[in-house]
C-alpha positions, 0 to 999 in steps of 0.5 A: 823595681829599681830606681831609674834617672827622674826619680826621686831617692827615698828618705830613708835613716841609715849612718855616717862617721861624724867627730863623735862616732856614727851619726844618724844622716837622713837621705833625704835632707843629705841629697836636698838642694845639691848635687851629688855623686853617689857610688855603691860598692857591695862591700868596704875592703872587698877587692873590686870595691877597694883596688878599683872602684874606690880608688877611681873616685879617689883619684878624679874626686877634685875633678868630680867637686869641679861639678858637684857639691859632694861625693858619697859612698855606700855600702851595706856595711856598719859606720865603723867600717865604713870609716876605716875603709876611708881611713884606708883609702884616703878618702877624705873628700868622700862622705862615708853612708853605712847602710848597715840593715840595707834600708836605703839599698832596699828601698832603691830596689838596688839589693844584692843577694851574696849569700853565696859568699857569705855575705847576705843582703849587699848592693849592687855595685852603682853610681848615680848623679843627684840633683836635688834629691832626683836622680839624673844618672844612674849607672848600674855595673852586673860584673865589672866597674863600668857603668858605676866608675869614676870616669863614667860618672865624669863623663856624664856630669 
């Protein structure tokens, strides 16, 4: 079962890009007492991921931190990835998680089995709103970038 709007995210550790290389980031310390953006993508550099979902969040990301304290992006790649892709992306305004062994993608009931491309255990494309630690908005996309962009997570801010 996956997670729905009124739950509240798992703790869980995965990794992030700090001064020193990846860093260890408690999901439940980073959500608690703010609001967040959260976006998933199925994988840093894939074409749906890196020519329209990131670069909408990219784009809106000043009008987005109008309403939210920060902006996240998942994937269930390692930290390394995860910060070149930012690098690429110019996503400088966007916290970076590797969810590398797909913990917390697990853990949200939000899994994706690509193994038929070759890619393993990914997520779902998504995009939540947190409060708190308690998901306000949760847009899950089957094909396409819809429910999960930037426009529609602005919309429901």
């Amino acid at each position: 079962m996956s997670i729905s709007t009124g739950d509240t995210l798992p703790a869980i550790t995965i990794k992030t890009n700090g001064p020193n290389g990846p860093e260890d980031l408690n999901t439940g310390t980073f959500f608690s007492g703010r609001r967040v953006v959260l976006f998933a993508v199925p994988g840093a550099f894939t074409p749906g991921c890196s020519n329209t979902h990131m670069p909408g969040f990219v784009v809106n990301a000043d009008a987005i931190l109008e309403k939210v304290d920060a902006i996240a992006c998942m994937a269930v790649n390692d930290a390394f990835v995860m910060d070149a892709w930012q690098k690429d992306q110019n996503a400088e305004h966007i916290t970076m998680l590797a969810d590398g062994n797909a913990d917390f993608t697990k853990a949200l009931g939000l899994e994706l089995d690509a193994s038929g491309f070759g890619m393993g255990p990914r997520s779902k494309r998504f995009a939540m709103i947190v409060n708190d630690g308690v998901v306000e908005y949760i847009g899950v996309d089957d094909k396409g970038v819809d429910k999960s962009s930037a426009e529609t997570v602005l919309a429901q801010l």
